[in-house]
C-alpha positions as CSV (number, residue, x, y, z in Angstrom):
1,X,1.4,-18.0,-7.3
2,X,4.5,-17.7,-6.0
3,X,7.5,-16.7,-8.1
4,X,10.3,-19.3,-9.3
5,X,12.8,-19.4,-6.1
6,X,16.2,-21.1,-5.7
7,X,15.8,-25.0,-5.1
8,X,18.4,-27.7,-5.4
9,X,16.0,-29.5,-8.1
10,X,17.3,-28.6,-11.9
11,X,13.3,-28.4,-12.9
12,X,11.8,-25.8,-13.6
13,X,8.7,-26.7,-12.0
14,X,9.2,-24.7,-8.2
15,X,6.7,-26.9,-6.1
16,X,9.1,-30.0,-6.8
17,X,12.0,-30.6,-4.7
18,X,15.6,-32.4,-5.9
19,X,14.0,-35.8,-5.2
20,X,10.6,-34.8,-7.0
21,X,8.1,-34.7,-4.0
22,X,6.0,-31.6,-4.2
23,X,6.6,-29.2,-1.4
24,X,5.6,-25.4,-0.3
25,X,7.9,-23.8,-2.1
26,X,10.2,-21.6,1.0
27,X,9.5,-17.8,0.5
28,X,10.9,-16.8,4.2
29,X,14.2,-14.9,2.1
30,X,12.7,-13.2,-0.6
31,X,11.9,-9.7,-0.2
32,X,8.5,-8.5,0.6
33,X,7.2,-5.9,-2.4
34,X,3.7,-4.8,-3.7
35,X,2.5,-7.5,-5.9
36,X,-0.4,-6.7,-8.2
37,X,-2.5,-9.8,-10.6
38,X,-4.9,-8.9,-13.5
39,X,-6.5,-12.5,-14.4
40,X,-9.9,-12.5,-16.5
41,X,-12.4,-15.0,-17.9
42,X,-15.9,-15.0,-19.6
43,X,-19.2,-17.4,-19.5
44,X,-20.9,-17.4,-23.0
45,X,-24.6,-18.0,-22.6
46,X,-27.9,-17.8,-24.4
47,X,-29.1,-13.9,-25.1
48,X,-32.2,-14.5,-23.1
49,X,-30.0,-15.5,-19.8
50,X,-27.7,-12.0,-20.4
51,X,-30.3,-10.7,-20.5
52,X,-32.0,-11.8,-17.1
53,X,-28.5,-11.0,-15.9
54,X,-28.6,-7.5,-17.3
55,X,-32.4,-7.0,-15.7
56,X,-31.5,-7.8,-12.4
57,X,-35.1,-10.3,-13.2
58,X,-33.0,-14.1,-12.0
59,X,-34.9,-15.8,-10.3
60,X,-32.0,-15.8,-7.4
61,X,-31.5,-11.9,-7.4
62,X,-28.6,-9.9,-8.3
63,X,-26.3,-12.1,-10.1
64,X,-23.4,-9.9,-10.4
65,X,-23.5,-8.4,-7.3
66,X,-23.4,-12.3,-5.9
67,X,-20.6,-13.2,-8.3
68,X,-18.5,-10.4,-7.6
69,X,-18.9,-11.3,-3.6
70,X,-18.0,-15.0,-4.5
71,X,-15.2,-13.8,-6.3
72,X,-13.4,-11.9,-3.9
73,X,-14.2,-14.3,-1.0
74,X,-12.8,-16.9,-3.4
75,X,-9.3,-14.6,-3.2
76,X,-9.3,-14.8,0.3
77,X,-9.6,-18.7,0.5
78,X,-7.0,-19.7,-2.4
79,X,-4.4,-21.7,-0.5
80,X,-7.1,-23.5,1.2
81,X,-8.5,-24.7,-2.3
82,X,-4.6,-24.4,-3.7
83,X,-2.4,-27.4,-2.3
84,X,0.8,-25.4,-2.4
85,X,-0.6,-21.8,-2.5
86,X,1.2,-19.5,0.8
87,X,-2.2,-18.0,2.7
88,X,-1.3,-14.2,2.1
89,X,-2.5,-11.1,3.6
90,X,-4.2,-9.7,0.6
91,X,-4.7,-5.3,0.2
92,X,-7.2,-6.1,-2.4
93,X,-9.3,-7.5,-4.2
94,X,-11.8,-6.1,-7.1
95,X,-14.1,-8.1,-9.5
96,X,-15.7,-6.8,-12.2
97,X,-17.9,-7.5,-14.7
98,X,-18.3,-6.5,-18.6
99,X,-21.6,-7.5,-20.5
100,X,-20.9,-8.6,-23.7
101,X,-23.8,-8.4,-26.3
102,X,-22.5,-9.4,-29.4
103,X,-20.5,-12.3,-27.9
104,X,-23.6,-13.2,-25.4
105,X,-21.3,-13.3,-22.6
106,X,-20.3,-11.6,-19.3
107,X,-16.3,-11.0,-18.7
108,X,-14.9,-10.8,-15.6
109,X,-11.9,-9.3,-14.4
110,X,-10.1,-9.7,-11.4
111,X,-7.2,-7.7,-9.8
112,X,-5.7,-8.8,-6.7
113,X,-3.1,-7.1,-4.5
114,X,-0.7,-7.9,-1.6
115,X,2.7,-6.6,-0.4
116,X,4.8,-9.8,0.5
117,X,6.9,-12.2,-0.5
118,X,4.9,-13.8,-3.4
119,X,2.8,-12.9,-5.8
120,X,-1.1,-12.9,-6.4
121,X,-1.9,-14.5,-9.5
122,X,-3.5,-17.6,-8.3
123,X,-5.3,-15.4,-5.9
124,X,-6.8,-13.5,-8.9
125,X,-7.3,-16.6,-11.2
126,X,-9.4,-18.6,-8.5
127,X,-11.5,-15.1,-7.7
128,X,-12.1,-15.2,-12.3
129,X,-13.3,-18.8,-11.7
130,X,-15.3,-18.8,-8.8
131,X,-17.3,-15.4,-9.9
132,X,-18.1,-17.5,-13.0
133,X,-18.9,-20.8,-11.5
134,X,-21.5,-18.5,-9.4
135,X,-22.9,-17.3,-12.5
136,X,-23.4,-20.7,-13.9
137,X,-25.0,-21.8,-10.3
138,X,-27.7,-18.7,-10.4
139,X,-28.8,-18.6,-13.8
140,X,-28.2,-22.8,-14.7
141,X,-32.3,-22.9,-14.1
142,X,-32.7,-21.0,-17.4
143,X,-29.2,-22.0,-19.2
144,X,-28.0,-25.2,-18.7
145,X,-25.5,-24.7,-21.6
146,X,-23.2,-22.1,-20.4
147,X,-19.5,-22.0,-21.1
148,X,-16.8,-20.7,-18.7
149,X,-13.6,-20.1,-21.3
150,X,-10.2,-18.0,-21.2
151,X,-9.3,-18.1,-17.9
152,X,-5.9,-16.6,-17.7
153,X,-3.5,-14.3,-16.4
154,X,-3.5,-10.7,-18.0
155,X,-0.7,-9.3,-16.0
156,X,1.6,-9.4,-13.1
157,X,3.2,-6.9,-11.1
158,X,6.0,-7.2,-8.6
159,X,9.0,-9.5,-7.1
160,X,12.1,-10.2,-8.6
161,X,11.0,-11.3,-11.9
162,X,9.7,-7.3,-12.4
163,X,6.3,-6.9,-14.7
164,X,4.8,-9.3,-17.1
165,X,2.2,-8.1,-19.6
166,X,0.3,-10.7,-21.7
């Protein structure tokens, strides 16, 4: 996501120019710095399918291990899925997963880095979504009632705009 830059529009909305067409938003003059994006999310499911999950017993194998894969390849492809997202060189990318008994749930967590002139959290958002959405696909046989709910950014590191902690 990059960070709010100088534009001749007076909105606040950076991907808009002065005229209101959306555009890439120009990054070339900002400095590059380490950028770091915490973003998390959970799917809520029936105890029986956490547990599947948990046995490594889904009928399409190792559910996590898939999702965490999807996830991080996910990060890698965001400004191909993200209009007006700046392909970045990322320095990484980690997805992981907390099972949540009493809430029937699995969390996931993703933290994206880069050192550049924009920051990650889109990166990490799309790599929360897309290790859920592969969740749903693997175990939707036995659940077709999951939920995918909270995505959100948990923190941002980086760039003029300094730290942001939710």
């Amino acid at each position: 996501m990059s960070d709010s830059a100088p534009s001749s529009s007076t909105s606040p909305l950076t991907h808009f120019d002065a005229q209101g067409q959306a555009h890439m938003v120009d990054v070339g003059a900002k400095v590059a710095t380490h950028r770091v994006a915490i973003a998390t999310g959970r799917i809520t499911m029936q105890p029986a399918t956490l547990a599947l999950i948990e046995s490594g017993s889904a009928k399409k194998g190792d559910v996590l291990g898939v999702a965490r894969i999807a996830g991080i390849m996910a990060a890698k492809k965001t400004s191909d899925l993200i209009p007006l997202c700046h392909p970045l060189a990322l320095t990484r990318v980690a997805v992981d997963f907390e099972l949540l008994q009493g809430a029937s749930s699995v969390q996931c967590t993703a933290t994206v880095e880069t050192v550049g002139p924009t920051g990650v959290e889109m990166e990490a958002l799309t790599a929360v979504q897309v290790a859920l959405l592969t969740i749903y696909d693997m175990c939707k046989a036995a659940d077709k009632r999951m939920v995918m709910e909270g995505v959100r950014v948990l923190e941002k590191h980086g760039g003029k705009s300094g730290s942001w902690v939710s």
